[in-house]
N, C-alpha and C positions, 0 to 999 in steps of 0.2 A: 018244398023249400025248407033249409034247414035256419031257422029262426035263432040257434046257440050261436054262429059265426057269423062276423060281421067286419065289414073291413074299415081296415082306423082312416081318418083322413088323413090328405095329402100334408107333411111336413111334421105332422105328429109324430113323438117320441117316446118312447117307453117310459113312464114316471112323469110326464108331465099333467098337470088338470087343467081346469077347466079356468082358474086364473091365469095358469101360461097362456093357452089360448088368445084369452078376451084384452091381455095387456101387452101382446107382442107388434099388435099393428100399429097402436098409440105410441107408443114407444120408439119406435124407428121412424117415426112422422116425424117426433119433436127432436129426437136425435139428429135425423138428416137436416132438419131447421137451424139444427145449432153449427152442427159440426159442416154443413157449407160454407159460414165465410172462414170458417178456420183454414181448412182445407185449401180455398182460392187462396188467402193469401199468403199462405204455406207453399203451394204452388208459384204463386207471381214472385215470392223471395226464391226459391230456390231458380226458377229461369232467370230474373237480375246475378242470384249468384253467378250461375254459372256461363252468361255475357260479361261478366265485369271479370271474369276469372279469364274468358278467351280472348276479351279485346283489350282488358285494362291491366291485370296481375301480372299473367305471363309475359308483354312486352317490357312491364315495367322491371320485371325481374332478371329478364335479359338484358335489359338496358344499363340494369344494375350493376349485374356481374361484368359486361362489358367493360363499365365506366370502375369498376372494382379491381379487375385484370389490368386495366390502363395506367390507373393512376396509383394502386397501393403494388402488385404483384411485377408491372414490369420494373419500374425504379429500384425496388426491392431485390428483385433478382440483379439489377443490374450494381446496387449497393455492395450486396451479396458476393458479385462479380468482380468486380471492378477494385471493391475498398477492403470489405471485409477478409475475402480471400488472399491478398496480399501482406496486408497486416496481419492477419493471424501467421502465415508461412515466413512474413519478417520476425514477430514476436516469438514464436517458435525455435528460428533460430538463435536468435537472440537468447533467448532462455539457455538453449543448449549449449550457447558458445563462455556463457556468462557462469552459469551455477551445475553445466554438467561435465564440461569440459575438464576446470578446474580441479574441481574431485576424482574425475578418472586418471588425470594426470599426478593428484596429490598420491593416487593410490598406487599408482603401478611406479610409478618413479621413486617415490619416500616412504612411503610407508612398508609394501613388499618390498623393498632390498632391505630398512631398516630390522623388521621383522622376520627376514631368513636369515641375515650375517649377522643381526647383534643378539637375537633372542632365541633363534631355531638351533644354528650351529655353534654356539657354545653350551646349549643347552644338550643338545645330542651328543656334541663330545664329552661333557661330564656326565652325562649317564652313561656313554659306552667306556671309557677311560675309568671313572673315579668309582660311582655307585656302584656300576654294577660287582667290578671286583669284591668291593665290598660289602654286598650284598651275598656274594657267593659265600666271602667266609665265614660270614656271619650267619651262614646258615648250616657252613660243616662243622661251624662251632655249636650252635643248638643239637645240629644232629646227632653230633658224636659224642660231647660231654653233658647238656643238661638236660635233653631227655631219656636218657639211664638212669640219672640221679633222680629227676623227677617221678620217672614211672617207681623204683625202690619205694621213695618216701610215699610216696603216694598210698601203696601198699601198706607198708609201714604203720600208717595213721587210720586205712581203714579195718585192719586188722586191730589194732586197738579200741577206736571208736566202738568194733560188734562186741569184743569181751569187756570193756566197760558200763555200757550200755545199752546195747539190743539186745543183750541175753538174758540182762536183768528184769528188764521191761515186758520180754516175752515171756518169760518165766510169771514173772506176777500175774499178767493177763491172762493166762493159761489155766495158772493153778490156784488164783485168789478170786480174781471181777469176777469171770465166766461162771464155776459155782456156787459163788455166792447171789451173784442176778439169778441167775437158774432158777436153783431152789430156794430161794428167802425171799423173791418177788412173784415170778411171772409162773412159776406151779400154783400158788394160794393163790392169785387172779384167775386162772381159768378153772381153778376148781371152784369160787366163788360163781361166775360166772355162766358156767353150768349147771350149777346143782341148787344155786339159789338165784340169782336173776333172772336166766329163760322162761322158767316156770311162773314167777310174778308176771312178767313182759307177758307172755303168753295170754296169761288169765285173764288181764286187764286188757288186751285185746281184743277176745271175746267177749266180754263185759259191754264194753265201746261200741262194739260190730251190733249187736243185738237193740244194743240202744239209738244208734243211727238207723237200723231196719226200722224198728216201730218207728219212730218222729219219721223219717221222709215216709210211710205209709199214711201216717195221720195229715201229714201239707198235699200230699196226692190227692187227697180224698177234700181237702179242703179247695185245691185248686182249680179240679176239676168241677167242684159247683163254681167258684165263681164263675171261671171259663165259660159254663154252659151260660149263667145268667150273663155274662158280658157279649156271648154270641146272640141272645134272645134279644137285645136290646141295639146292639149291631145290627141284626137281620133288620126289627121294627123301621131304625134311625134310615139303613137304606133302602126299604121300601119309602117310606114317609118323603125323601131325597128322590126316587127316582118319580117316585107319583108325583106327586106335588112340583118339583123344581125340573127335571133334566126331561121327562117326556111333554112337557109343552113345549120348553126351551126347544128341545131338537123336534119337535110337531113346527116350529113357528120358523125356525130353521128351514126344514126340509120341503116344505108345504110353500113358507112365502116368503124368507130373504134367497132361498137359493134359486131360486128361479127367477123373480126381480132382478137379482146378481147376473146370472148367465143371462138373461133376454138383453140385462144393459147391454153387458159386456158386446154379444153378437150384435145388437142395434149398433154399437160405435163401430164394430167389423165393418158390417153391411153400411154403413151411414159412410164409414171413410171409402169404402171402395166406389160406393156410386156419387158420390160429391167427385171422387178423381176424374171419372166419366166427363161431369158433369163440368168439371175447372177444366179436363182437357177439351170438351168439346167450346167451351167458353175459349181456352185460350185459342183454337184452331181458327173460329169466328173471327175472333179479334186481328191472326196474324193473314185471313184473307182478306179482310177489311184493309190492313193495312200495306195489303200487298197493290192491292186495286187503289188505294183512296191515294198512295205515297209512292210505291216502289214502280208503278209500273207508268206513271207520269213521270218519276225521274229516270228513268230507265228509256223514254221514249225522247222525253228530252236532251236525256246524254245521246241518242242514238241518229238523233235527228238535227239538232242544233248544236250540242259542244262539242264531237266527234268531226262535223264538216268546219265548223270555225277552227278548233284544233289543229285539223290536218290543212289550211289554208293559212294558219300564222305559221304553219313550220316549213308549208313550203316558197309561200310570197315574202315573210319578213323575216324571219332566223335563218333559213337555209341562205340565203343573198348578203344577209347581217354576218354570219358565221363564215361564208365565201368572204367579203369585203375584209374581216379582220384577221380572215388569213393571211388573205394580200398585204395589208397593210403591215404587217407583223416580217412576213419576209421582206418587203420592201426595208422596213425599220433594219431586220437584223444586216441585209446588204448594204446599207448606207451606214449602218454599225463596223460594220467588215472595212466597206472602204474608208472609211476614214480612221480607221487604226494603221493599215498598211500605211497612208497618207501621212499620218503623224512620225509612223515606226520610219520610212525612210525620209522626211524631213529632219527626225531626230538622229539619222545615221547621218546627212547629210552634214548638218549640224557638227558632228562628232568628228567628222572627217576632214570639215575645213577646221577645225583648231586644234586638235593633235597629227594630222595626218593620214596617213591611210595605215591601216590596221593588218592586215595579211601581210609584210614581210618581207614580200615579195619585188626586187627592183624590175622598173619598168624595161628597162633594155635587155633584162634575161631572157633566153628564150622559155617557153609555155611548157618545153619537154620533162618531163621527169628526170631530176637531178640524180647524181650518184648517192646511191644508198649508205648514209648515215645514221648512228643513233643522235636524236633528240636536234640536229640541226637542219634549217630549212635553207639552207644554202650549198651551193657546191664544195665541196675541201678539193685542194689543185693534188694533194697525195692520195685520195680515196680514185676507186676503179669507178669507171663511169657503168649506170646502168645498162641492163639488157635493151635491147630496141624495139621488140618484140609485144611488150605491152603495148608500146605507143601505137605497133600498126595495126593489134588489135581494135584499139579506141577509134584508129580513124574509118575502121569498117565497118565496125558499130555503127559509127555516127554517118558514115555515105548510104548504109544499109538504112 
C-alpha cells in the first residue's frame, strides 16, 4: 500500500483548509434560516405580481386604450375631418385669393409692362442708337491720336528719368559703397575673426570641456553613494513593509476573509436555490389545498346546481319572456302601422272634402290615355289622339 497518496474528500478544493471545511456546513444552515422568508415572500410578490398583471393591468389597460380611442382619437379624427380640414382648405384659399393673387396680378399687369416699355426699351435704344456710337468714336479717337502721343512721351520721360538718374546712382553704387563696404569694413572683420577670435573661442572651449569632465566625474562618484545608500535603506524599509505589514495582511486575506467571503457568497447561492425548491414546493401545497378546499366545490356546485338552474331560467322564463315581447312588440308595431294608414286616409279624406279632389282628372272623362301632350293633363281638341295599343296591352295584363 502506497501510504504517499491519498485521496482528498468529496467537495474539497484545491487551497482550501481546514477552516473552509469546519465553517461551510454552519453557514449555509444559518444562511438557508435567513434567506427563507426572504425568498417566500419574494416568491408570493412576484405570483401577486404577475395575477394582478393578467387579471387586473392588462384589462385595465385595454379598457384604457379602448375608452382613449373613443373618446379623445375618434372626435379628434372626426374634428380633424369634419372642421379642421375644411377651414384649413377655406383659409388656404383665402390666403391665396387675398395676398397671392394680388401680387401676381400687381406683377405681371404693372409692373412687367411698366419695366419692359418704360425702363428696358428706352434704355436699349439709347445704348444701341446713342452710347454705343459714341463709344466707337471715342475709341478711334484713343486709338488713332492719344495713344502715339502717349506711347512717344512716355518714352520721352523714361529715357530722361535713366540719364538723369539711374546712371548716376548706378555709377556711385558701383564704384563708391561697393569698395569701400568691401575693403574698409567686411575684409578687417573676417581677418579679425579668423586670426584673432577662433583661436580665443577655441581655447576657452577647451578650458570649459575639461572643466565640465572633472565636476560631472566628482557628482558621479558622489551620486552613486548616495544612490547605493538610498537603495540599502529602500531594500531594509521594504523588507520591514513586506514582513511586518503586507505578509500577515494577505496571510489573514488569504487564509480567512477569502474563504469566509466565497463560503458566504456560495451559502446565499445554495440557500437561494433550495429556499426556491422549498417556496415552490410551499406554493404547489398551498395552490392544491386551494384547489380541493375552493375550486373544486365551486366547480361542482357551478356543475351541479348553477348550470341546471341556469339552463331552466332560460328555458321556462326568458326564452317564453323573450317569445312574449316579441309578440308584443310586433303586435305594437302592426297597431302602429294601422293606425297611421287610418290617420293618413282620414287626413286625405279630410283634404278631399274641403278642397276637392286633387288628381285633375273630370269624372265623366273616359279612364283611357288622353292625347300626348307636354305638361297637360287633359285632352287638347287639336292634338292627335294617342296610340291604342298601350291600352290593350294593360287590359291583358290585367285579364292575365
Amino acid at each position: 500500500m502506497d501510504y504517499g497518496k491519498h485521496q482528498a474528500p468529496q467537495g474539497y478544493e484545491p487551497g482550501e483548509g481546514v477552516l473552509t471545511t469546519l465553517i461551510r456546513i454552519p453557514v449555509r444552515i444559518v444562511v438557508v434560516v435567513l434567506v427563507l422568508p426572504v425568498r417566500m415572500v419574494w416568491d408570493a410578490l412576484a405570483a401577486l405580481w404577475h395575477a394582478a398583471d393578467r387579471v387586473l393591468l392588462r384589462p385595465l389597460g385595454r379598457a384604457l386604450a379602448w375608452l382613449l380611442a373613443t373618446l379623445v382619437t375618434t372626435p379628434l379624427t372626426w374634428l380633424y375631418t369634419w372642421v379642421l380640414t375644411p377651414l384649413g382648405k377655406a383659409a388656404s384659399w383665402l390666403a391665396v385669393a387675398l395676398l397671392l393673387w394680388p401680387w401676381i396680378g400687381l406683377w405681371r399687369y404693372v409692373i412687367v409692362p411698366v419695366a419692359r416699355y418704360g425702363i428696358a426699351a428706352p434704355a436699349a435704344w439709347l445704348y444701341r442708337a446713342v452710347l454705343t456710337p459714341l463709344g466707337h468714336g471715342l475709341r478711334w479717337i484713343g486709338t488713332a491720336l492719344l495713344v502715339p502721343a502717349a506711347r512717344g512721351l512716355g518714352t520721352g520721360l523714361a529715357r530722361l528719368f535713366a540719364t538723369l538718374l539711374v546712371l548716376p546712382v548706378a555709377a556711385l553704387w558701383r564704384y563708391v559703397i561697393v569698395p569701400v563696404v568691401r575693403y574698409g569694413m567686411v575684409v578687417p572683420v573676417v581677418w579679425l575673426y579668423e586670426a584673432v577670435l577662433s583661436p580665443i573661442g577655441l581655447g576657452t572651449a577647451w578650458v570649459l570641456g575639461k572643466l565640465w569632465q572633472g565636476t560631472a566625474w566628482v557628482l558621479g562618484r558622489l551620486w552613486r553613494g548616495i544612490a547605493a545608500i538610498g537603495h540599502g535603506l529602500g531594500t531594509a524599509v521594504t523588507w520591514l513593509v513586506m514582513t511586518l505589514l503586507v505578509a500577515p495582511v494577505s496571510w489573514t486575506y488569504r487564509r480567512l476573509l477569502a474563504p469566509v467571503g466565497r463560503e458566504i457568497a456560495a451559502a446565499f447561492e445554495v440557500a437561494w436555490r433550495i429556499t426556491g425548491y422549498v417556496s415552490r414546493a410551499v406554493g404547489r401545497a398551498l395552490a392544491t389545498i386551494a384547489r380541493y378546499v375552493i375550486g373544486a366545490p365551486a366547480s361542482w356546485a357551478y356543475r351541479t346546481v348553477c348550470t341546471p338552474v341556469g339552463h331552466f331560467l332560460r328555458d321556462s322564463v326568458w326564452a317564453p319572456a323573450r317569445r312574449a315581447a316579441a309578440e308584443a312588440g310586433r303586435a305594437a308595431r302592426t297597431a302602429l302601422a294601422s293606425a297611421r294608414e287610418t290617420v293618413r286616409l282620414a287626413r286625405r279624406d279630410a283634404w278631399r272634402a274641403l278642397v276637392g279632389s286633387t288628381d285633375g282628372a273630370r269624372s265623366r272623362e273616359p279612364a283611357g290615355i288622353p292625347a300626348r301632350t307636354l305638361g297637360s293633363t287633359t285632352t287638347v281638341p287639336s292634338a292627335a289622339q294617342a296610340s291604342e295599343t298601350p291600352l290593350l296591352g294593360e287590359k291583358l295584363v290585367k285579364r292575365g
